[in-house]
C-alpha positions as CSV (number, residue, x, y, z in Angstrom):
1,X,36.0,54.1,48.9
2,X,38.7,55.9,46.7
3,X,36.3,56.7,43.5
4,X,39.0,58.3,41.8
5,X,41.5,55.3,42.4
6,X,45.1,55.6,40.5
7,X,45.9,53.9,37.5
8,X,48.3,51.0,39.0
9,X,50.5,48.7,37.5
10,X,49.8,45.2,39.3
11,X,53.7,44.6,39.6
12,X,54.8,47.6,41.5
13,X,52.0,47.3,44.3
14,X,52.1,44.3,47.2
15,X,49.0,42.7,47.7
16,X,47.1,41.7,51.0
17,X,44.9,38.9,49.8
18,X,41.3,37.9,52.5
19,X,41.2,34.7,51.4
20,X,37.5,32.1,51.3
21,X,39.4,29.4,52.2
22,X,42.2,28.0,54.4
23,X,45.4,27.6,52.5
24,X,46.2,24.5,54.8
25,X,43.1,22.7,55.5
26,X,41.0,23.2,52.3
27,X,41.0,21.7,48.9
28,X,42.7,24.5,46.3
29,X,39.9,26.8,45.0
30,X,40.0,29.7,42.7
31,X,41.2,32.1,45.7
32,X,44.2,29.6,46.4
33,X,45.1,29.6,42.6
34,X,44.9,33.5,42.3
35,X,47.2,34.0,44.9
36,X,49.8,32.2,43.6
37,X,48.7,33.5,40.1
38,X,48.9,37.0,41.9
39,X,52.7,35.9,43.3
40,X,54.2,35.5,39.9
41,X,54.0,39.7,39.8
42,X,53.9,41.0,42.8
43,X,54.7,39.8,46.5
44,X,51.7,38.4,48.2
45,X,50.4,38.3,52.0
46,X,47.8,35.7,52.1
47,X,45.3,36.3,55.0
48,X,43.9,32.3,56.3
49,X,39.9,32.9,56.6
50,X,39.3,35.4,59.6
51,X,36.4,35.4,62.1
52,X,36.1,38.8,63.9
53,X,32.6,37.5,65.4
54,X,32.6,35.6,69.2
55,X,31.1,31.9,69.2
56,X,27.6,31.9,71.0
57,X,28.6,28.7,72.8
58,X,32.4,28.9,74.3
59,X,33.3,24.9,74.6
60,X,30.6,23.5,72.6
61,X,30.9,20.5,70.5
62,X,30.8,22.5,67.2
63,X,33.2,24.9,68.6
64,X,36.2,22.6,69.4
65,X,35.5,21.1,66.1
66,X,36.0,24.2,64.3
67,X,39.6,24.8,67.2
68,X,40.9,21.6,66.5
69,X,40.1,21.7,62.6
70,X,42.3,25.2,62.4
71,X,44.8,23.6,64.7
72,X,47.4,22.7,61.9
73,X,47.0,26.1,60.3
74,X,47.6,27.7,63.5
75,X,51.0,25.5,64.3
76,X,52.2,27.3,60.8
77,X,51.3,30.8,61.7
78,X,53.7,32.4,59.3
79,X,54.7,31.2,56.9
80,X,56.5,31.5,53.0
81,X,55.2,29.2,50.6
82,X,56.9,30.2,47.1
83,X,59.1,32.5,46.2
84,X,56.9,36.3,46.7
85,X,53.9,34.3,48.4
86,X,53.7,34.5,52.1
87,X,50.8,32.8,54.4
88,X,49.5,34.4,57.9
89,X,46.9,32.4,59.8
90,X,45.4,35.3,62.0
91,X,44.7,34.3,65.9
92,X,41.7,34.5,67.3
93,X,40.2,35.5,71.2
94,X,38.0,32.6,71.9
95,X,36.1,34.1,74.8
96,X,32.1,33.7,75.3
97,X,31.9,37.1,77.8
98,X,29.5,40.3,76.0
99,X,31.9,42.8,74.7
100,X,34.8,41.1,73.8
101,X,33.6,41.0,69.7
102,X,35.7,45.0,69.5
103,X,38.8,43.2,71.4
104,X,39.3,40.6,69.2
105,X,38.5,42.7,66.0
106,X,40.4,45.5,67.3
107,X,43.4,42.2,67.8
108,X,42.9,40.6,64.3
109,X,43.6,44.6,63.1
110,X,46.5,44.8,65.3
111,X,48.0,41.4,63.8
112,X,47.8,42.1,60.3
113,X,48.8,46.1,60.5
114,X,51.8,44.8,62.5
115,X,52.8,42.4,59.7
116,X,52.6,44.8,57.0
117,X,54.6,47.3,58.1
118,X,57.1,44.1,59.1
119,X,56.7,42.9,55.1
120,X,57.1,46.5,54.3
121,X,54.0,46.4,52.2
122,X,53.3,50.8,51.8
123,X,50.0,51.4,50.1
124,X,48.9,47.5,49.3
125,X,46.2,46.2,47.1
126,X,43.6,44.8,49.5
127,X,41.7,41.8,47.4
128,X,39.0,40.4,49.7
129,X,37.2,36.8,48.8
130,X,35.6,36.9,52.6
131,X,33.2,39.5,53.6
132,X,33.9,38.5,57.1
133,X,37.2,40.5,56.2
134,X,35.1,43.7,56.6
135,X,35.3,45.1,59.8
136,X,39.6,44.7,59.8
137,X,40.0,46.3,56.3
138,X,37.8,49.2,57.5
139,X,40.6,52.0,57.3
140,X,42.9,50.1,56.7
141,X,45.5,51.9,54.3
142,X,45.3,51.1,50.7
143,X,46.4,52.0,47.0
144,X,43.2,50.2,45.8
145,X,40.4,47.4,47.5
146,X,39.0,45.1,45.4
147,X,36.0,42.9,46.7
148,X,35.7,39.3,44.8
149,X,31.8,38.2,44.9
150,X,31.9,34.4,44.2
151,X,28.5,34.1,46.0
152,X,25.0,35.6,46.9
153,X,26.8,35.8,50.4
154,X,23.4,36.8,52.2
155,X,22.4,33.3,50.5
156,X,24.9,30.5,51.5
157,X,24.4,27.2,53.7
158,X,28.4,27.3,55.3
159,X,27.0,30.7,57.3
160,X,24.0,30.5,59.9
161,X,24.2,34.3,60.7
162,X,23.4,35.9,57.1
163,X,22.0,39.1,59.0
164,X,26.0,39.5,60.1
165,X,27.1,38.6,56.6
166,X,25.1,41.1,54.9
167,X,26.0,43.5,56.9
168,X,30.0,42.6,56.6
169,X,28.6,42.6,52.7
170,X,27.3,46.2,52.6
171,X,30.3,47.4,54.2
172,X,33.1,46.0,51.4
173,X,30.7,46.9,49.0
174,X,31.1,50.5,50.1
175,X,34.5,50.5,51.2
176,X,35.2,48.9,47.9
177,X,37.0,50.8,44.8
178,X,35.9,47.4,42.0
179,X,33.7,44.7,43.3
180,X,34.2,41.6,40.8
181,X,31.5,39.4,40.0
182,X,32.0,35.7,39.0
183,X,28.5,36.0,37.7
184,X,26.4,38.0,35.6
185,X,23.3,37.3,37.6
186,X,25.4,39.0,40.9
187,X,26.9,41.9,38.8
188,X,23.6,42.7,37.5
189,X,22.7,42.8,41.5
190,X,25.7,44.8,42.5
191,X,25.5,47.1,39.6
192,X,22.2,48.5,41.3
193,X,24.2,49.3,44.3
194,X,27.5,50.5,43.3
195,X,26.6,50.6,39.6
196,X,30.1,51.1,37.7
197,X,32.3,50.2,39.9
198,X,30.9,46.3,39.5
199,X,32.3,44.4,36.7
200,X,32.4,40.8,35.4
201,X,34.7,38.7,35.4
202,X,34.3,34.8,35.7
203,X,36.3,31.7,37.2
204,X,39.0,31.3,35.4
205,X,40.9,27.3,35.1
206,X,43.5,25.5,35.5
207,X,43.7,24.5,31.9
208,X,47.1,22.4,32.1
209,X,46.0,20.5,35.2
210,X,42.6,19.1,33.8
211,X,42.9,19.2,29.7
212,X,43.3,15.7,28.8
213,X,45.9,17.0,26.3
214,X,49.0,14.3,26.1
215,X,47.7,12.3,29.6
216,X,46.7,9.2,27.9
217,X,50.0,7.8,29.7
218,X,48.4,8.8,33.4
219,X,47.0,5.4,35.4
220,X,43.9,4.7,36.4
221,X,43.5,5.2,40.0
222,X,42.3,1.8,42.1
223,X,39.3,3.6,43.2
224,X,37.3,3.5,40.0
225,X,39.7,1.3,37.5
226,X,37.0,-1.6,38.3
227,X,33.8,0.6,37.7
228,X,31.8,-0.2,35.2
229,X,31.3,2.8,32.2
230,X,29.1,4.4,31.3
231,X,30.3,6.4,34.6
232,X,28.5,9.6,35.6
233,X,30.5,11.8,38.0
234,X,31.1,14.4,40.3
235,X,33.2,15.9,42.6
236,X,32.5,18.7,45.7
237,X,31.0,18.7,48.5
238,X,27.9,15.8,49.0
239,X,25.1,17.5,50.9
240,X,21.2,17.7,51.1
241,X,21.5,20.6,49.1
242,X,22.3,17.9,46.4
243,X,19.6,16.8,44.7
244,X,19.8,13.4,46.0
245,X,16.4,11.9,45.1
246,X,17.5,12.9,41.1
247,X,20.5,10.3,41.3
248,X,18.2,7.9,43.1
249,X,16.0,7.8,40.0
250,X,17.9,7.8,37.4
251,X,20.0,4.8,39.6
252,X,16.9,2.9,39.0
253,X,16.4,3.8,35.8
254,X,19.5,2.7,34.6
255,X,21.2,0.2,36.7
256,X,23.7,0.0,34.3
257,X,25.1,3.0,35.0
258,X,27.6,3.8,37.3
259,X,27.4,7.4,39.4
260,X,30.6,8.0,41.1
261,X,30.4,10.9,43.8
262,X,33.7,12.3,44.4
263,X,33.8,14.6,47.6
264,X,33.3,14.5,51.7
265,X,30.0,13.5,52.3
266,X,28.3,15.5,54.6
267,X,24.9,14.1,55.1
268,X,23.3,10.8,56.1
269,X,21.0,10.9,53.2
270,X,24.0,10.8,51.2
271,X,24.9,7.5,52.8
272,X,21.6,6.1,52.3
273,X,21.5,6.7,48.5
274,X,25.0,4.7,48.7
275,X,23.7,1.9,51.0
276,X,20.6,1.8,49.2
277,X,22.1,1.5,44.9
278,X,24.4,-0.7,44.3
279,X,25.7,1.5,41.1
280,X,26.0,4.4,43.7
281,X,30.2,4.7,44.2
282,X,30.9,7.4,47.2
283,X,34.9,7.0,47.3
284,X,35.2,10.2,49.6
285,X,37.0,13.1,49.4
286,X,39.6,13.3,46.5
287,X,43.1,15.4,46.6
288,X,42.7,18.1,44.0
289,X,46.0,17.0,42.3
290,X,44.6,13.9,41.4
291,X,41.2,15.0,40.6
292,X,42.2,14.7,36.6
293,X,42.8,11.3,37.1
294,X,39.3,10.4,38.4
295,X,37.2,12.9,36.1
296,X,39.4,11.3,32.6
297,X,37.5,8.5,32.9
298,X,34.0,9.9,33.5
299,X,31.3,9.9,30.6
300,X,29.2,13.1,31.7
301,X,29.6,15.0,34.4
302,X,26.7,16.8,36.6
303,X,26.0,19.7,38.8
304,X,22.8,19.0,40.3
305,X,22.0,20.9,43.4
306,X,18.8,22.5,44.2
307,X,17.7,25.5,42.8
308,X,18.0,27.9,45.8
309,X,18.7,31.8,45.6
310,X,22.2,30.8,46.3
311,X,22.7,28.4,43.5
312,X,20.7,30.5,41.2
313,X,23.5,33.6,41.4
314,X,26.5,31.4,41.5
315,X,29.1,30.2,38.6
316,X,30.2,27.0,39.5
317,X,34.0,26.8,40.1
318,X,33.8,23.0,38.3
319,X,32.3,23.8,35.3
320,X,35.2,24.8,33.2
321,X,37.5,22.1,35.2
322,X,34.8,19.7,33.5
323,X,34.9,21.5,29.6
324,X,39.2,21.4,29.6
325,X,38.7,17.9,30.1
326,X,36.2,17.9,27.1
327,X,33.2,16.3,29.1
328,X,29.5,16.9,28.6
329,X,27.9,18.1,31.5
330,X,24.8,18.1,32.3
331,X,23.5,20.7,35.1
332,X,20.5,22.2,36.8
333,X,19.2,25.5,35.1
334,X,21.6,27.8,36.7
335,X,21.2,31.3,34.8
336,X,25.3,31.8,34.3
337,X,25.6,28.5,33.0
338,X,22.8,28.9,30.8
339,X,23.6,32.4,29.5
340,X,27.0,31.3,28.8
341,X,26.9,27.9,27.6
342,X,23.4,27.8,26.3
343,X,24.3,24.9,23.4
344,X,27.0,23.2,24.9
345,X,25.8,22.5,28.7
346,X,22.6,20.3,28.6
347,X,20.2,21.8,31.8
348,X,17.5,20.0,33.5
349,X,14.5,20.9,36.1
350,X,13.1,17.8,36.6
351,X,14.7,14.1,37.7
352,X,12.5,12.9,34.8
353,X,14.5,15.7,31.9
354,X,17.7,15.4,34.0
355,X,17.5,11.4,33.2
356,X,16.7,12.0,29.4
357,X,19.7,15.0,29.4
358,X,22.1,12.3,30.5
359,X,21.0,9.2,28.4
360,X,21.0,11.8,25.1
361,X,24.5,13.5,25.8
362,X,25.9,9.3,26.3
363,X,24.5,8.8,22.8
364,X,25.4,12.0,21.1
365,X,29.3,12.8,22.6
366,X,31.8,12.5,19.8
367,X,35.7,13.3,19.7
368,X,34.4,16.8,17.6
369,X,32.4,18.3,20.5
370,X,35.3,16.9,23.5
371,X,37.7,19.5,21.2
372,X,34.8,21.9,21.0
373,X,34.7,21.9,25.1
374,X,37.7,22.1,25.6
375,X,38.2,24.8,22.9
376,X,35.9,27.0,24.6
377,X,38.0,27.1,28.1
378,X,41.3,26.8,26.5
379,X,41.9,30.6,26.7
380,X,40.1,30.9,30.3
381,X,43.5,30.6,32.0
382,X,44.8,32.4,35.5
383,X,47.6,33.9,33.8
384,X,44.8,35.5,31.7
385,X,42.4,36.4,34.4
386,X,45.3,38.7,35.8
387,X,45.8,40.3,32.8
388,X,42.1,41.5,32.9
389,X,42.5,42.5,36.7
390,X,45.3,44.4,35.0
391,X,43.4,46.5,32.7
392,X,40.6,46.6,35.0
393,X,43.2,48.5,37.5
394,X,45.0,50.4,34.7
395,X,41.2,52.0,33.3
396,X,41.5,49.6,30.3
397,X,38.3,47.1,28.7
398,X,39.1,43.8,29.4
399,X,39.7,41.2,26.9
């Protein structure tokens, strides 16, 4: 860690960029729309998602999942995507034999030192989104690191080893120069550990892409043009960590309602709630360039996962996709969303006051709170969110 870091100007400094996600293969998050963001300043090396760690079972069923899954990222290698943004998909030893974990971290090092002395990128900012990123950053030259925590890491359901990723964790977090927190709840938690050198600094949106602002011309996709309003929607991810048995009830309940479930379904019991209500729509995963379309015609919007430790650090990427299309929300009691939206989000803890939260924002939503939402995200922009980073780089408060 450099604790007296130089002042930098974001344009005169490249930028390696660990990404959470795989620019190929996964739906655009806020990592794949800060990179480009990042590109409109300063060139851009954009590392795929890295594993330095060695599967337990070589040839297993989960494994060649995972192989042929990366497959079309790995076919692209190198490659330049717009004009200063460049996208490396590192590769990796798959090999089950003891003591191979140093060769292929001490490989993955060898790739990406090799291609920035190709790019010619002298002194780069190194922005990591994956603390798997750790241990091939780990003296790797740098102006300035910056660590992005989107997540209680230690806490999510995508990793099974969290003893590894707490570790990977403590390392950035010490390595680090500024480690950005999406939430107050986490910078509170990193501000014990590193104390100033955490900072906040939310999601930002991609305003133009979801405001409903001159897109009453768009049409109405096939999927839902013959669903029947009131329609309460979602899109991500459909897991166990859902709370299922809330949509069930309120199904019942109200049979006149529709719940449309945008997003891969990853568990039977998510096929079951389908199977079992008829007003139950799962119309599978969604491109996120035509995500607008679908969420435009929703009447109230949800975010209803179990309260976990994970869920109860996190600021939900969606949220502010669903205010700059001006729809009420209803959500689960997470503490960001309550702290920062405390009379404009409508939280729930029970299926019974989840139900009631639903029924009162279908009665109540008027034209005048719709403006209000999307008021409140309006400014909440990419191009803003860099100029933040900015000041947060050149010693300067934030906006």
């Amino acid at each position: 860690m450099n604790s007296n870091f130089p002042r930098i100007d974001l344009s005169t400094q490249p930028i390696i960029y660990f990404g959470a996600g795989d620019w190929w293969t996964s739906n655009p998050a806020d990592w794949k729309q800060l990179a480009i963001e990042f590109s409109l300043h300063t060139p851009v090396l954009f590392i795929n998602t890295v594993s330095p760690s060695i599967p337990k079972k070589f040839l297993s069923r989960n494994f060649m999942r995972r192989v042929f899954r990366k497959l079309p990222s790995y076919l692209k290698l190198f490659r330049k995507v717009k004009t200063n943004l460049y996208v490396f998909t590192p590769i990796t030893i798959f090999t089950s034999k003891p003591g191979f974990t140093l060769l292929n971290r001490l490989f993955l090092k060898f790739q990406i030192y090799t291609l920035k002395r190709i790019q010619q990128f002298k002194k780069p900012i190194i922005w990591i989104s994956n603390p798997t990123a750790a241990p091939i950053v780990e003296h790797m030259d740098n102006r300035v690191m910056v660590y992005g925590v989107t997540d209680k890491f230690d806490e999510t359901r995508y990793i099974q080893s969290h003893k590894t990723l707490n570790y990977f964790d403590k390392m950035l977090t010490k390595q680090a120069d500024i480690v950005l927190c999406v939430s107050h709840k986490l910078e509170r938690l990193y501000r014990k550990r590193v104390w100033k050198r955490a900072r906040y600094l939310p999601h930002a949106v991609d305003y133009k892409h979801f405001s409903q602002e001159h897109k009453d011309y768009l049409p109405i996709p096939k999927k839902i043009s013959h669903i029947p309003h009131p329609i309460i929607g979602y899109h991500g991810s459909l897991t166990d960590s859902n709370h299922l048995e809330w949509i069930a009830y309120c199904a019942e309940k109200h049979p006149e309602w529709s719940f449309f479930l945008i997003g891969k379904v990853m568990h039977d019991d998510v096929h079951k709630l389908g199977k079992k209500y008829r007003n139950v729509y799962l119309p599978g995963f969604v491109d996120y360039n035509h995500l607008p379309l679908y969420v435009r015609h929703f009447d109230v919007c949800l975010l209803f996962w179990k309260m976990t430790e994970w869920i109860e650090y996190c600021n939900p990427y969606k949220t502010k996709e669903y205010l700059a299309m001006g729809k009420p929300v209803v959500s689960v009691p997470i503490p960001e969303i309550v702290e920062e939206y405390p009379k404009m989000i409508a939280t729930a803890d029970t299926e019974e006051k989840f139900c009631y939260a639903i029924e009162k924002e279908l009665a109540s939503d008027s034209r005048e709170k719709a403006e209000a939402r999307m008021a409140r995200v309006r400014k909440d922009t990419w191009a803003n969110y860099i100029k933040n980073v900015q000041k947060i780089l050149a010693g300067l408060p934030e906006e």
